[in-house]
N, C-alpha and C positions, 0 to 999 in steps of 0.2 A: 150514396147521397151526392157527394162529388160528382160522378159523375153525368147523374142527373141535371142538376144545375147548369153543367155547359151543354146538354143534348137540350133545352129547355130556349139556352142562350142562341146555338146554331140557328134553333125553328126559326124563333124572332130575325134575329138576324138576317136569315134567307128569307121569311115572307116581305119582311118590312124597310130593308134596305132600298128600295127604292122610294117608298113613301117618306123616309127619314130625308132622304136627299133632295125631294122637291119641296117639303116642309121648308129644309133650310135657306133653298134656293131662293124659294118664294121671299120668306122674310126677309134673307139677311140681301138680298141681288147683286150679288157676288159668289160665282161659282167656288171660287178658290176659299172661300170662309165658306161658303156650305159643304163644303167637304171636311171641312175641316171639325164642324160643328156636327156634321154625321158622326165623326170617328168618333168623338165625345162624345155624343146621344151614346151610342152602344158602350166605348168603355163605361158610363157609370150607370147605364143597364145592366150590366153585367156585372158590377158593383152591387148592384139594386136585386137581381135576380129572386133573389127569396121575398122580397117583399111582394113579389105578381104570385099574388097564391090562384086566382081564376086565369088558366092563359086565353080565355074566351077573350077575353079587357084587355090583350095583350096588344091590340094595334091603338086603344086609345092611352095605355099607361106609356110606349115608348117614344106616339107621341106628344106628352104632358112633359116627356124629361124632352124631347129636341126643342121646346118651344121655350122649356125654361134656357136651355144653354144656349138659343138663340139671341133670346132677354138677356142674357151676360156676357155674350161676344160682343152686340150692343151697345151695353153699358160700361166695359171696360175695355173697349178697343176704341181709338179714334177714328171715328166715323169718315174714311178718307172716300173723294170723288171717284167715281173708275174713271180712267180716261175710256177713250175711245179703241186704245191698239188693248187694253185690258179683256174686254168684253169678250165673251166666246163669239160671238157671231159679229158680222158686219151687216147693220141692218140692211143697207145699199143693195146688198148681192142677197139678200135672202128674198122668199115668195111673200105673197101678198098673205097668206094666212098664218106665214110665220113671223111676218110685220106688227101684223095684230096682234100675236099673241104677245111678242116681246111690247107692244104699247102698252096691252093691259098689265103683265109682271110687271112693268114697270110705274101705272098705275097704281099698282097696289101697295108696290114699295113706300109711297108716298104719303098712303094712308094712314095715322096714327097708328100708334104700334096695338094699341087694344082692340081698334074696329080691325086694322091690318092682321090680329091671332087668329079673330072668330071669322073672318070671310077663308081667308085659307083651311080652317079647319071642316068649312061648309062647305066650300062652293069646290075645292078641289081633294079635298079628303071624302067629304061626302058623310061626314059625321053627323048624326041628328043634334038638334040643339042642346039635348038633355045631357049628351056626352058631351056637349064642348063645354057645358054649365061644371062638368067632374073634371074636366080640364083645366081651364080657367079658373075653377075654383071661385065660381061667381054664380047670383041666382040667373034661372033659364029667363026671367023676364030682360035682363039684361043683357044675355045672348040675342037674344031676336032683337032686341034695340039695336046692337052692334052690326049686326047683319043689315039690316033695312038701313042703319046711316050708311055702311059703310058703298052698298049699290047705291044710295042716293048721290053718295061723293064720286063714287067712281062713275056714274053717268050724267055726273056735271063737267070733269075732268077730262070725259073722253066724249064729248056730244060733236065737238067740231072733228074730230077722228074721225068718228063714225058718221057721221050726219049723212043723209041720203037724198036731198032736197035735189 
């Protein structure tokens, strides 16, 4: 039975270690806390292990726990500026599509933390709203509410970004 549990724990681990890590990324916009908050997603999944009795649910149950440990890196770490030598990349020396992409991550940091769970969990996990409702732990009308404010803010915030006029 032992042993099960951690062949169980590896799968997870190896499909979804990358998904855990841009979950983090995304929310917390600091590399070095979303790693950090990866580690902690898996130690208390592995903790947790017996409670994933369907492994089918297994990419939206690990991540429901990255999103909780993001919500408490959050709330109990003080929320410091990055500087500028902080950040992995130097936006200056990067391409125009990786300019974008760092505006909008960075966009999105911005966004309240509850529109900021449900567009991450859509727009780059790729979860239907029904799962980010089992996620969140909130009704599905509510997720699509979060969803449509959270593109409305984000294309108020980046209009002059993007604009093509």
């Amino acid at each position: 039975m032992r042993r099960n549990k951690y062949e169980k724990f590896e799968r997870i681990y190896s499909d979804y270690k990358d998904t855990v890590l841009k979950i983090s990324y995304i929310y917390l916009q600091d590399y070095h806390l979303a790693e950090d908050a990866a580690s902690e997603t898996f130690c208390k999944a592995l903790e947790k292990i017996g409670s994933l009795k369907d492994e089918k649910k297994a990419k939206s149950w690990v991540s429901k726990i990255c999103v909780n440990v993001c919500r408490d890196i959050l709330r109990h770490k003080s929320r410091r500026e990055i500087s500028a030598g902080d950040k992995a990349l130097d936006k200056k020396a990067t391409s125009p599509d990786l300019d974008n992409a760092l505006t909008v991550t960075e966009a999105i940091g911005k966004l309240p933390e509850d529109i900021r769970e449900a567009v991450i969990l859509f727009y780059f996990q790729q979860f239907k709203q029904r799962e980010i409702a089992e996620i969140l732990k909130i009704p599905e009308k509510d997720v699509a509410y979060r969803i449509r404010k959270g593109k409305n803010l984000l294309r108020e915030m980046l209009k002059e970004e993007f604009s093509y006029d």
